[in-house]
MIFIKE-352611 format. One record per residue (C-alpha): residue number from 1; residue in one letter; chain; x, y, z. Coordinates in steps of 0.001 Angstrom, whole numbers. Example, Ala and Ser with C-alpha at 12.3 -4.5 7.8 and 13.67 -1.06 7.14 Angstrom:
BEGIN
(site 1; "A"; "A"; (12300; -4500; 7800))
(site 2; "S"; "A"; (13670; -1060; 7140))
END
This chain:
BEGIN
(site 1; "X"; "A"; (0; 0; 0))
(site 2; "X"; "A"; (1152; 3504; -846))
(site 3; "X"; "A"; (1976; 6019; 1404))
(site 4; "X"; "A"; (3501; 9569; 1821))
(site 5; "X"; "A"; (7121; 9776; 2052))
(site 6; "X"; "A"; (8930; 10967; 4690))
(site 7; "X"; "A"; (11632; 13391; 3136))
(site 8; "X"; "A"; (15085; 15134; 4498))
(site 9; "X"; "A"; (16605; 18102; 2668))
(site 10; "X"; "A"; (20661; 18707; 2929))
(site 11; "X"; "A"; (21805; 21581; 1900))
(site 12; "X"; "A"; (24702; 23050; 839))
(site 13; "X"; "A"; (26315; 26491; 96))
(site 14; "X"; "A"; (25179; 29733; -712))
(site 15; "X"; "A"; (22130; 31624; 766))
(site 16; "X"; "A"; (20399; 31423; -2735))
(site 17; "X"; "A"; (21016; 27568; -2150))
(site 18; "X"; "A"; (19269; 27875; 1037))
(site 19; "X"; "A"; (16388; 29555; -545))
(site 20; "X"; "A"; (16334; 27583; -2836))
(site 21; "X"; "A"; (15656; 24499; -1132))
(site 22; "X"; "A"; (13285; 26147; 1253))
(site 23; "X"; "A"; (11093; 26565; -1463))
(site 24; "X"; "A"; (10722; 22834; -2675))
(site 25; "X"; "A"; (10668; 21470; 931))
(site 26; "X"; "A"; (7643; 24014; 1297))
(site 27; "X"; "A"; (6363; 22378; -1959))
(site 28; "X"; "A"; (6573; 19214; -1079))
(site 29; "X"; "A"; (5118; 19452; 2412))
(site 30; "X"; "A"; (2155; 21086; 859))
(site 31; "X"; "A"; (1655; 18270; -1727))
(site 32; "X"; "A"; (1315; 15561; 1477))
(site 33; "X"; "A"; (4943; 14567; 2357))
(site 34; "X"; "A"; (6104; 14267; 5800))
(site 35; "X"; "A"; (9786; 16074; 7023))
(site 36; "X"; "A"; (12009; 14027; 8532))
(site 37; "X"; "A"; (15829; 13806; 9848))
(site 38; "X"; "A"; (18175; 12240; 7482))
(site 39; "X"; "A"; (18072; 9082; 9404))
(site 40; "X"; "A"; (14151; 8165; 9383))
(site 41; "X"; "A"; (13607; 9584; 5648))
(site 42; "X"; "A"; (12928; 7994; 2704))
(site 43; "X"; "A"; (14063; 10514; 520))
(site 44; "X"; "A"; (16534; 12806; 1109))
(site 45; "X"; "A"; (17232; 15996; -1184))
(site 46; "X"; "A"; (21114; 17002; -1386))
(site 47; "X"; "A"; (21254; 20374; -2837))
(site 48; "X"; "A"; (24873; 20829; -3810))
(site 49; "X"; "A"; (27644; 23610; -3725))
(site 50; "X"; "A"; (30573; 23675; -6216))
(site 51; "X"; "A"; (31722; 27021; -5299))
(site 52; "X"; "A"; (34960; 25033; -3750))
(site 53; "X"; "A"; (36459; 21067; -4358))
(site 54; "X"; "A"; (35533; 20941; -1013))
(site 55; "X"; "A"; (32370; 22331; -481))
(site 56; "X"; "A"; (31351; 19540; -3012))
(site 57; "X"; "A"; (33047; 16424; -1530))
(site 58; "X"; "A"; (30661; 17689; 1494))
(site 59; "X"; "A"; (27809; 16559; -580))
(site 60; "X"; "A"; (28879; 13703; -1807))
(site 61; "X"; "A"; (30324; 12286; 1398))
(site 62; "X"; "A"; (27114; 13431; 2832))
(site 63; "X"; "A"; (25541; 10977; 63))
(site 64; "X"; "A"; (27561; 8238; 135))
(site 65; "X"; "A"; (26888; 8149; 4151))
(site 66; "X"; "A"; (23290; 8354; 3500))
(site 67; "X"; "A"; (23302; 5201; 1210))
(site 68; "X"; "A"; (25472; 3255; 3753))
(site 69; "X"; "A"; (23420; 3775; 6811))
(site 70; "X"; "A"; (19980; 3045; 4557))
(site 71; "X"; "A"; (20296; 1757; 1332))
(site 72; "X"; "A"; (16524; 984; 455))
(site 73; "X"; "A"; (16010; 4781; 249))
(site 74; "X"; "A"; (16175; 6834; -2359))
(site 75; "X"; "A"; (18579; 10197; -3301))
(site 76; "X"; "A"; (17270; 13115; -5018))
(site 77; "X"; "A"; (20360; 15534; -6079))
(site 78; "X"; "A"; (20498; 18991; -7518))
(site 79; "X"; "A"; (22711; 22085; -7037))
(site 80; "X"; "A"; (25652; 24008; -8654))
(site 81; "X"; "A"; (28419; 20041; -8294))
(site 82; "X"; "A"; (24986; 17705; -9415))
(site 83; "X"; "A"; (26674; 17762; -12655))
(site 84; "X"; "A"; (30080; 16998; -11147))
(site 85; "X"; "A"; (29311; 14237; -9384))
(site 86; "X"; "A"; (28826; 10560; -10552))
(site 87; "X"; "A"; (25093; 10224; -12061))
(site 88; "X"; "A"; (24985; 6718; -10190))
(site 89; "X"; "A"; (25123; 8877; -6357))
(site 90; "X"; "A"; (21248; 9593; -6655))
(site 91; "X"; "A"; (18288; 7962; -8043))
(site 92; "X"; "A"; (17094; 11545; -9173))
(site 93; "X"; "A"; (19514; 14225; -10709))
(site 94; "X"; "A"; (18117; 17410; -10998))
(site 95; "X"; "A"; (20435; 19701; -12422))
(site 96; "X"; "A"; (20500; 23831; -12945))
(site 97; "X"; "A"; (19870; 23724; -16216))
(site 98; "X"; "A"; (16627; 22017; -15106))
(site 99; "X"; "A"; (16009; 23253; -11820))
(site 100; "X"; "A"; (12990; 24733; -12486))
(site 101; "X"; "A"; (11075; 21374; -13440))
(site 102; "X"; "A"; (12407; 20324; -10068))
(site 103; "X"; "A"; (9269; 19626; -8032))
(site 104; "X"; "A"; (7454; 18182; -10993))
(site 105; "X"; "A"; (10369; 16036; -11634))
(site 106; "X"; "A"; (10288; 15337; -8055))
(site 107; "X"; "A"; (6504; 14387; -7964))
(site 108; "X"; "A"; (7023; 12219; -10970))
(site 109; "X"; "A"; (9627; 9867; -9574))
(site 110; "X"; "A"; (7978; 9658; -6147))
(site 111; "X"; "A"; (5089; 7870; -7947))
(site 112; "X"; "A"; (7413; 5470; -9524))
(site 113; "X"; "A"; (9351; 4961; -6534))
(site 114; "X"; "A"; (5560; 3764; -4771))
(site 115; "X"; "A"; (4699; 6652; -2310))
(site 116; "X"; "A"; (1522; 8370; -2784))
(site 117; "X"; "A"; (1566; 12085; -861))
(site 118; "X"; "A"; (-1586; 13294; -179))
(site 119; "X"; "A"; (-2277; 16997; -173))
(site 120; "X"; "A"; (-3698; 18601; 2932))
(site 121; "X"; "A"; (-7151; 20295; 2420))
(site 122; "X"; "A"; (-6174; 23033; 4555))
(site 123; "X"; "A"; (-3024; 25041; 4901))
(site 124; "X"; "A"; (108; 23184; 4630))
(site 125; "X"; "A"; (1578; 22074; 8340))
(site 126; "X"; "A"; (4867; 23896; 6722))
(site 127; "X"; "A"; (7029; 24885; 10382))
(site 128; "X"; "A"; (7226; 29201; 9376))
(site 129; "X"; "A"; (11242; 30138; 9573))
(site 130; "X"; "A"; (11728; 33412; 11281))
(site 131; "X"; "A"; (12943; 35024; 8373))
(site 132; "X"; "A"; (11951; 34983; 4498))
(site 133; "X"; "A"; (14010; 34749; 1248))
(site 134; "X"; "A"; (13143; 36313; -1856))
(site 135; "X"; "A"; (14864; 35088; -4819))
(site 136; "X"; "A"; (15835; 38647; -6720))
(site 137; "X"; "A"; (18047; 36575; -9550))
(site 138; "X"; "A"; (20154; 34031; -10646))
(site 139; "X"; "A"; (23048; 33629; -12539))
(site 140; "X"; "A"; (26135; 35416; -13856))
(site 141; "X"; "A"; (28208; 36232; -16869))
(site 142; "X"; "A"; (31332; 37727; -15101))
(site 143; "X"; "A"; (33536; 34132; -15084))
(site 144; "X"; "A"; (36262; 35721; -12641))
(site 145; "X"; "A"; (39190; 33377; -12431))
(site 146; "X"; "A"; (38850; 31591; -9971))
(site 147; "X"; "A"; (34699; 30487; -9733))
(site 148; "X"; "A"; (33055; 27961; -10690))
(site 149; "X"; "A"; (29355; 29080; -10500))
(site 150; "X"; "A"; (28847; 31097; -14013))
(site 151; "X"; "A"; (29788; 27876; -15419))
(site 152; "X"; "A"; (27318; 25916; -13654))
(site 153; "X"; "A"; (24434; 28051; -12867))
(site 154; "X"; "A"; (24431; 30205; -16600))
(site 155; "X"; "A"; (23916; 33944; -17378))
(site 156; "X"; "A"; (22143; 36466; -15281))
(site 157; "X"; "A"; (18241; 36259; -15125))
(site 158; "X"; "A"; (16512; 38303; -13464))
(site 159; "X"; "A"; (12666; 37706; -11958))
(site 160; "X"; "A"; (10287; 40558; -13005))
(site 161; "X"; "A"; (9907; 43706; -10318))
(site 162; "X"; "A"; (6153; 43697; -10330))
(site 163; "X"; "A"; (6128; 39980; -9352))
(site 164; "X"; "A"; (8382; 40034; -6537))
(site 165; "X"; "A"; (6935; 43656; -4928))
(site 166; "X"; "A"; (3861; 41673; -4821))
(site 167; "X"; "A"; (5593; 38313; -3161))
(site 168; "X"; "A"; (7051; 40813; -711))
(site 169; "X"; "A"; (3917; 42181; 226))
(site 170; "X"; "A"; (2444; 38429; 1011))
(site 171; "X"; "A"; (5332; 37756; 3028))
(site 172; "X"; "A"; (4636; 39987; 5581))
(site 173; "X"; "A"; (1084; 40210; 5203))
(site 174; "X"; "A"; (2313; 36674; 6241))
(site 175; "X"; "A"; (4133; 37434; 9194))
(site 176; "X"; "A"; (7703; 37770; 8090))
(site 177; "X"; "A"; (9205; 40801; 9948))
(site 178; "X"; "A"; (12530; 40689; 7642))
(site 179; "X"; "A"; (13317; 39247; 3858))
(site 180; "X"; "A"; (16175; 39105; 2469))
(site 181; "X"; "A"; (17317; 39453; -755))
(site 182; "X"; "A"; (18732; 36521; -2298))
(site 183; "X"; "A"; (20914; 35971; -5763))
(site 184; "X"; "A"; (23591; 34932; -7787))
(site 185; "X"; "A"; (24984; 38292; -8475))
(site 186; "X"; "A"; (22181; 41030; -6690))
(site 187; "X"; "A"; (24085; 43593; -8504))
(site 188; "X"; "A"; (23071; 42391; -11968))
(site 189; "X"; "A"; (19425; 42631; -11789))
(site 190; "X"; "A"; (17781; 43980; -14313))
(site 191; "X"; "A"; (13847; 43721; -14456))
(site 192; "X"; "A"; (12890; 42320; -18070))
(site 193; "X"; "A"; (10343; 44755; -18660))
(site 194; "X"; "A"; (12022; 48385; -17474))
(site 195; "X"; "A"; (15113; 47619; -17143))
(site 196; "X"; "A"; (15229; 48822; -13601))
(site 197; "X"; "A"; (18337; 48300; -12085))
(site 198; "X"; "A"; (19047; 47004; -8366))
(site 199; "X"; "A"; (19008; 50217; -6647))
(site 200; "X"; "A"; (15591; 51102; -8459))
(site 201; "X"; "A"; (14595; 47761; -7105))
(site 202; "X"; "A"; (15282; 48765; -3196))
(site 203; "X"; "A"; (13432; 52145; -3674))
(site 204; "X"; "A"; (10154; 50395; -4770))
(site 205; "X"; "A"; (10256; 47515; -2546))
(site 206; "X"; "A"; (10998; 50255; 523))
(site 207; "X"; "A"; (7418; 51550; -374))
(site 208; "X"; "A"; (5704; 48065; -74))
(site 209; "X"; "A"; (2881; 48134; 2153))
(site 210; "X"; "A"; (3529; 45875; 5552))
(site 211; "X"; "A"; (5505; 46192; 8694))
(site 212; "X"; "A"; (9490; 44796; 8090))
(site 213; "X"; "A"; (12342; 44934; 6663))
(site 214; "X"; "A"; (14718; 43931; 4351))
(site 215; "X"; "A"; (18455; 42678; 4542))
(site 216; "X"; "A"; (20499; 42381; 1440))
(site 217; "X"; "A"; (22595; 38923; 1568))
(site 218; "X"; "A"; (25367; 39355; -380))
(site 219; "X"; "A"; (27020; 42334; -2962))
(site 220; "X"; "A"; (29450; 42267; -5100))
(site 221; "X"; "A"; (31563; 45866; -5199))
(site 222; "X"; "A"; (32232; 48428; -7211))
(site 223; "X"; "A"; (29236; 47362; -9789))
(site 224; "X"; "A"; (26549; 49734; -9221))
(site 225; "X"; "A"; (26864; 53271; -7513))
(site 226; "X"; "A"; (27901; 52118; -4221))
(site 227; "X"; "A"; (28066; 55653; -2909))
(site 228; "X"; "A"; (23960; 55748; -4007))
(site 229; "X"; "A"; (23084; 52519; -2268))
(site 230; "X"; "A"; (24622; 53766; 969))
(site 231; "X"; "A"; (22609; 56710; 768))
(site 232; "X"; "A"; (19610; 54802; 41))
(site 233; "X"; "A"; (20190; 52485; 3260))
(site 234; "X"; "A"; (21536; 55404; 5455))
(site 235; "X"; "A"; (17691; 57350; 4673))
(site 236; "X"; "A"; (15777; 54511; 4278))
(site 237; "X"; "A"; (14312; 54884; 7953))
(site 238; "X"; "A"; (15106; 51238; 8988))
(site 239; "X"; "A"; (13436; 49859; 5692))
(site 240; "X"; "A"; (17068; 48621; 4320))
(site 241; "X"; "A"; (19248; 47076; 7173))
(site 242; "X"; "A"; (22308; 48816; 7842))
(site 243; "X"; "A"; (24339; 45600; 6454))
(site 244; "X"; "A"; (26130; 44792; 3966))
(site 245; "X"; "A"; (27972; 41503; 3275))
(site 246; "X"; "A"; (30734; 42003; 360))
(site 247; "X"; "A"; (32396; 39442; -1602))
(site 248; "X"; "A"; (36108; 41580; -1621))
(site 249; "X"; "A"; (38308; 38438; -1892))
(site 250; "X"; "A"; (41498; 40135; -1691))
(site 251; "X"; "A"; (43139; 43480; -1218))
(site 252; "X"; "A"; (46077; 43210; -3015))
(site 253; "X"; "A"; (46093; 44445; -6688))
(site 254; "X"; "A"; (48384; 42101; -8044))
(site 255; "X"; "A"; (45623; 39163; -7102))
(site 256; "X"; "A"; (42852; 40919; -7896))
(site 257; "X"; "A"; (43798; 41503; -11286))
(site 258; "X"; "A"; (44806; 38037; -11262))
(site 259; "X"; "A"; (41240; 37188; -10395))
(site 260; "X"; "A"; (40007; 39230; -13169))
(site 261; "X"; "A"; (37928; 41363; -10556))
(site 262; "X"; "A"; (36878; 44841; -11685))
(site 263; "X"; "A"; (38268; 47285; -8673))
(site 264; "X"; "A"; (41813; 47423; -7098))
(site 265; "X"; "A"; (42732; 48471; -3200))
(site 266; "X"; "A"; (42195; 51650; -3683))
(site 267; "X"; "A"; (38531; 51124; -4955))
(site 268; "X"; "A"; (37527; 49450; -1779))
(site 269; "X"; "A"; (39258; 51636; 444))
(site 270; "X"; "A"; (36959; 54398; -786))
(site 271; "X"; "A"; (33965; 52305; -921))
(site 272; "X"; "A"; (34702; 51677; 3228))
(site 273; "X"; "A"; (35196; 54891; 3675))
(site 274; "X"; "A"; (31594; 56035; 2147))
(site 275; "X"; "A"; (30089; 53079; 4177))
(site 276; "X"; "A"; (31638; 54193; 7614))
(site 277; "X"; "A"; (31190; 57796; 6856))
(site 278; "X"; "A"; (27596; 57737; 6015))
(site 279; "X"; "A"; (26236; 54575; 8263))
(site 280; "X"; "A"; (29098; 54571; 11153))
(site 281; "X"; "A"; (26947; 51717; 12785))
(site 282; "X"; "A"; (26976; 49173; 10506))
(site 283; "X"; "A"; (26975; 45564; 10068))
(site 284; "X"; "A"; (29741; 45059; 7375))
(site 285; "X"; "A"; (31334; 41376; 6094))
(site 286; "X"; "A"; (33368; 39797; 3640))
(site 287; "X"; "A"; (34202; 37204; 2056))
(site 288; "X"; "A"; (38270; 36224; 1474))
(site 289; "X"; "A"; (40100; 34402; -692))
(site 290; "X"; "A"; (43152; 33124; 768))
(site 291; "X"; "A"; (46256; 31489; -1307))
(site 292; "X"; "A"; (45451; 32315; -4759))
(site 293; "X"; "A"; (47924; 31321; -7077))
(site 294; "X"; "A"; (51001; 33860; -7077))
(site 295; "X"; "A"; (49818; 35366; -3861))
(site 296; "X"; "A"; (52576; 36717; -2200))
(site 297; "X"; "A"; (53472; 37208; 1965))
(site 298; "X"; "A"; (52679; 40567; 751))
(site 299; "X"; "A"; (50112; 39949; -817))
(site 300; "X"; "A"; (48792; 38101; 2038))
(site 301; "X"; "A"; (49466; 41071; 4753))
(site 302; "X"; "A"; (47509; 43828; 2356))
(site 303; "X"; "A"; (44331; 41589; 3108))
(site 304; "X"; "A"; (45405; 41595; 6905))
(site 305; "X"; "A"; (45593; 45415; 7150))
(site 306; "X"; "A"; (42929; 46194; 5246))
(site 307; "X"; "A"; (40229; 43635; 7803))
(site 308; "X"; "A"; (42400; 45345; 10405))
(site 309; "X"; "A"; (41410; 49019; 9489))
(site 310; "X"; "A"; (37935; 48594; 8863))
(site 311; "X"; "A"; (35230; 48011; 11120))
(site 312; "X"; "A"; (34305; 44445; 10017))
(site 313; "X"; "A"; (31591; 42565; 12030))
(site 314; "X"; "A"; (32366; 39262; 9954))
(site 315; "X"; "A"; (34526; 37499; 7623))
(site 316; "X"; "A"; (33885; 34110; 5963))
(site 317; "X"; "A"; (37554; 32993; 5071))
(site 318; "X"; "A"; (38332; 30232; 2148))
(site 319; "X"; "A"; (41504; 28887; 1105))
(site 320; "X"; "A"; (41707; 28925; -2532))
(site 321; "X"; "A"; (40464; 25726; -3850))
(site 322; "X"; "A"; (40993; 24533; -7574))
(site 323; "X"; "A"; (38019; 24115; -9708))
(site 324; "X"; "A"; (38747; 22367; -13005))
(site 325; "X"; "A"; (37459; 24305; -15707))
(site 326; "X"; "A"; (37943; 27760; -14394))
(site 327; "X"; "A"; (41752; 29513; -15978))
(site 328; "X"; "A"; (42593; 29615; -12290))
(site 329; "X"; "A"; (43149; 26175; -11900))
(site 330; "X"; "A"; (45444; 25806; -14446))
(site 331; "X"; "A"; (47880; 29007; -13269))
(site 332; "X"; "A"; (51374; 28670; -12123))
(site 333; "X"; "A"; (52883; 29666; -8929))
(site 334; "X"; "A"; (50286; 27710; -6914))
(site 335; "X"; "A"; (50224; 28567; -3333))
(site 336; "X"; "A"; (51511; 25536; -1114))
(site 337; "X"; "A"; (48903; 23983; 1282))
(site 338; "X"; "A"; (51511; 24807; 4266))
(site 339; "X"; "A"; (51815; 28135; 3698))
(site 340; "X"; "A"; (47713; 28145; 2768))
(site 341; "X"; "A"; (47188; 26724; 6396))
(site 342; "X"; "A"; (49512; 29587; 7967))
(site 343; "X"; "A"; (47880; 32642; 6161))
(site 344; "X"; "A"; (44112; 31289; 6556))
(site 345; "X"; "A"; (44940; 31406; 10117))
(site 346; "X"; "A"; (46506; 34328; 10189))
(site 347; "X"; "A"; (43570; 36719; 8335))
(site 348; "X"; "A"; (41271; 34581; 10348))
(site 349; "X"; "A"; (43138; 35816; 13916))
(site 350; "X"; "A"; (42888; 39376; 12626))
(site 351; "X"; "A"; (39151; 39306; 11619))
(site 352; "X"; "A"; (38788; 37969; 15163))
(site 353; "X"; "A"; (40637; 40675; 16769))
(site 354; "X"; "A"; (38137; 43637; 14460))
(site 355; "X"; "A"; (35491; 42105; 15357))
(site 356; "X"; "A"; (36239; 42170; 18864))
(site 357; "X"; "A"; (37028; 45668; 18546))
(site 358; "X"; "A"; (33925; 46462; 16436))
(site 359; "X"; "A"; (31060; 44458; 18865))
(site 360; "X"; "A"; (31349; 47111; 21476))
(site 361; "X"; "A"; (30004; 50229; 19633))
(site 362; "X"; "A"; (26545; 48438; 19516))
(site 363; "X"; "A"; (26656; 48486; 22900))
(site 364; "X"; "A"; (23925; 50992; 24428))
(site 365; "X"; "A"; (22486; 51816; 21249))
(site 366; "X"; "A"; (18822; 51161; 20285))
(site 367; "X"; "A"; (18903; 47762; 18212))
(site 368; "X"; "A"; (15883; 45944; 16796))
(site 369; "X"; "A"; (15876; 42038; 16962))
(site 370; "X"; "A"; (14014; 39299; 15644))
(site 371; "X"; "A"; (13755; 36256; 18180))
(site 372; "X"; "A"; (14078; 33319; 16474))
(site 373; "X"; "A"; (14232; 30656; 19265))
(site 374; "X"; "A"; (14420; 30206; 22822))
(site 375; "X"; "A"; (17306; 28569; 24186))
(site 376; "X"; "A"; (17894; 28291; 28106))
(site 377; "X"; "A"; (15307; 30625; 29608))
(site 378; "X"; "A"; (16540; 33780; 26618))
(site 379; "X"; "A"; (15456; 34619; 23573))
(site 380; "X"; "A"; (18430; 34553; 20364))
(site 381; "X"; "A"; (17506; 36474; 16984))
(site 382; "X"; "A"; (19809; 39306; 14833))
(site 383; "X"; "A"; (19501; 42839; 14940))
(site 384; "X"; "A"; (19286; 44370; 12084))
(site 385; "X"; "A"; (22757; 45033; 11677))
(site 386; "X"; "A"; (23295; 41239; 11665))
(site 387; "X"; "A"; (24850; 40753; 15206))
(site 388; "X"; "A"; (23472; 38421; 17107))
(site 389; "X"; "A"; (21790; 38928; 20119))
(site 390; "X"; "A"; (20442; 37906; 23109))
(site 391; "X"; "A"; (17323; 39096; 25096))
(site 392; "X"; "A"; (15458; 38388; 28377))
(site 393; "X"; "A"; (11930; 36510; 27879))
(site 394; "X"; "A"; (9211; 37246; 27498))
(site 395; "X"; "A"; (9813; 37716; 23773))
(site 396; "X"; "A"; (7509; 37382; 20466))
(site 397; "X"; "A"; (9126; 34946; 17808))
(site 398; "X"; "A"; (8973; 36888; 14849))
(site 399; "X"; "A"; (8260; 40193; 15791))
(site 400; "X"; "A"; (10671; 43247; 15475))
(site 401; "X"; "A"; (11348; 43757; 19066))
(site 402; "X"; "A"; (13070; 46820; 19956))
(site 403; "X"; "A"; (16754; 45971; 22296))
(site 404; "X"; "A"; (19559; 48197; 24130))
(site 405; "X"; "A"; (22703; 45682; 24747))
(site 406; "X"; "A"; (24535; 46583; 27797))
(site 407; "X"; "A"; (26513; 43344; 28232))
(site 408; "X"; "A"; (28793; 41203; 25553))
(site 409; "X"; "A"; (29678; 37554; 26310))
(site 410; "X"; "A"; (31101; 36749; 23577))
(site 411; "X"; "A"; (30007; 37544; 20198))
(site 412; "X"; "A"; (26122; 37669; 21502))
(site 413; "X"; "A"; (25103; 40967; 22537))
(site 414; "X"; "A"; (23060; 40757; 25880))
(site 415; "X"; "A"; (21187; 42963; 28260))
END
């Protein structure tokens, strides 16, 4: 006799990954199945990352773990390395060039496999995430030297303004206090039918109707006015969170133009400047690149004094991993995994030590938080700057609850 499945999603990688995948679970919880850990499913989802070599042996371990433990069940796999990975891993490949067909494809070979979901009548049993996504694009056609994902995820394409001002509006007509923006490359959107650029986007969706907010995730520099987007955060009254997350990589010139990346050092010093000058509280990452070929100890330390001069609230550090297919991986001078190992750890010691300096100026200033759970009598959610907090209960999950830190233990700002 048939029966729903009970279904596990693993995912990997980017935020656009994430949102991805929160999508189809929602899908498929709505069309009958049942969630489940890894361990009791019958199907489990592996969305996949190829942004590094290892970020996709994650996925496949992941797999081949999966089919030891329980081998009756079946593997559904899709993401940026499905295509890199042997076909024979998964009863279902779903790749990018498909993605879109996913749930159908999905729905397809669940009936072949023998389960039978059954819809609910009533709204979906779907447990609400504190936060929503909101898929702005996907795709991009800048192939820097070292990545992987134009290759695997195609040219830009952007989703259509009027569609997503109107998904914005359900979301917190919903209940979502915050969305963020999600994409390949945010800075390439274009809508199809005005050609509205990204910073057009952010003015209309700061006059949607509904009480929130909205965070973008992640921006590459020195493609659109940056000096205009800060401006447009710093007046937005709260609308736009004070945050921004930006994919640097370096700070040397020599491996930037290496990397076939569009600015040099002295681009994103003034860039830094415009964001400290006109938001001075403000939530600001990065992501590194550490060891790319011909990177020099020089090269190395410009990327240590330039997280040491800015006020940098996070970093997200890789050592440069080779991606077959990209011209990167087939440069000379590659950097030796020894002297990988010493730098990683030595940017990652100095992002430690800004961030330690930077947590205290939030202190006594009028933050406002999202709870997201409750964990040992307190309340845990972000302000909107993207630090993490932690507040006394009572609290309301989900509501924009304003917060004055006194206290840090940590990197958790407390009362």
């Amino acid at each position: 006799m048939s029966r729903a499945p009970c279904v596990a999603f693993q995912v990997f990688g980017c935020r656009l990954n994430q949102a991805e995948a929160a999508e189809w679970r929602t899908a498929l919880l709505t069309e009958g199945a049942v969630e489940s850990s890894p361990d009791g499913a019958d199907v489990l989802c592996v969305h996949s990352c190829a942004v590094t070599a290892p970020a996709a042996h994650e996925a496949e371990k992941a797999i081949r773990a999966f089919r030891t433990r329980h081998p009756e069940a079946r593997v559904v796999l899709s993401g940026c390395a499905a295509g890199l990975m042997p076909p024979e891993l998964a009863d279902l490949v779903v790749p990018n060039a498909a993605k879109a067909t996913w749930m159908a494809q999905v729905k397809a070979a669940l009936a072949r496999w023998g389960f039978a979901p059954a819809p609910a009548e009533g709204p979906a049993n779907v447990p609400q995430r504190a936060r929503a996504s909101l898929i702005v694009q996907d795709g991009c056609d800048r192939f820097c030297a070292f990545c992987i994902v134009p290759h695997v995820r195609g040219r830009p394409v952007s989703q259509p303004m009027a569609a997503l001002l109107r998904q914005a509006e359900r979301l917190f007509a919903e209940g979502f206090r915050e969305i963020v923006l999600t994409g390949c490359h945010l800075a390439l959107y274009r809508d199809p039918d005005s050609g509205t650029d990204f910073l057009g986007l952010l003015r209309r969706l700061c006059e949607v109707p509904g009480e929130g907010r909205f965070r973008i995730g992640s921006l590459e520099p020195c493609v659109l006015d940056d000096a205009a987007l800060i401006r447009l955060i710093a007046h937005s009254g709260g609308r736009l969170c004070p945050f921004l997350h930006l994919p640097l990589q370096s700070a040397s010139d020599a491996v930037l133009a290496r990397m076939g990346r569009p600015y040099r050092h002295r681009d994103l010093r003034r860039l830094l400047d415009t964001v400290c000058d006109a938001l001075p509280l403000c939530g600001l990452g990065a992501d590194w690149i550490v060891g790319f070929p011909g990177e020099t100890a020089s090269d190395a330390a410009a990327t240590r004094a330039l997280v040491a001069a800015y006020p940098f609230t996070g970093a997200h550090i890789f050592p440069y991993s080779r991606r077959p297919g990209t011209p990167a991986a087939d440069f000379p001078d590659q950097v030796p995994q020894h002297l990988l190992r010493a730098r990683v750890d030595g940017l990652t010691a100095v992002a430690a030590e800004t961030r330690a300096a930077t947590l205290p100026r939030f202190l006594g200033r009028a933050l406002t938080v999202i709870p997201e759970r409750l964990r040992k009598g307190c309340w845990e959610g972000w302000s909107e700057h993207r630090i993490r907090c932690r507040l006394p209960h009572p609290a309301v999950r989900r509501a924009l609850t304003p917060f004055t830190p006194r206290t840090l233990q940590g990197d958790i700002l407390c009362p």
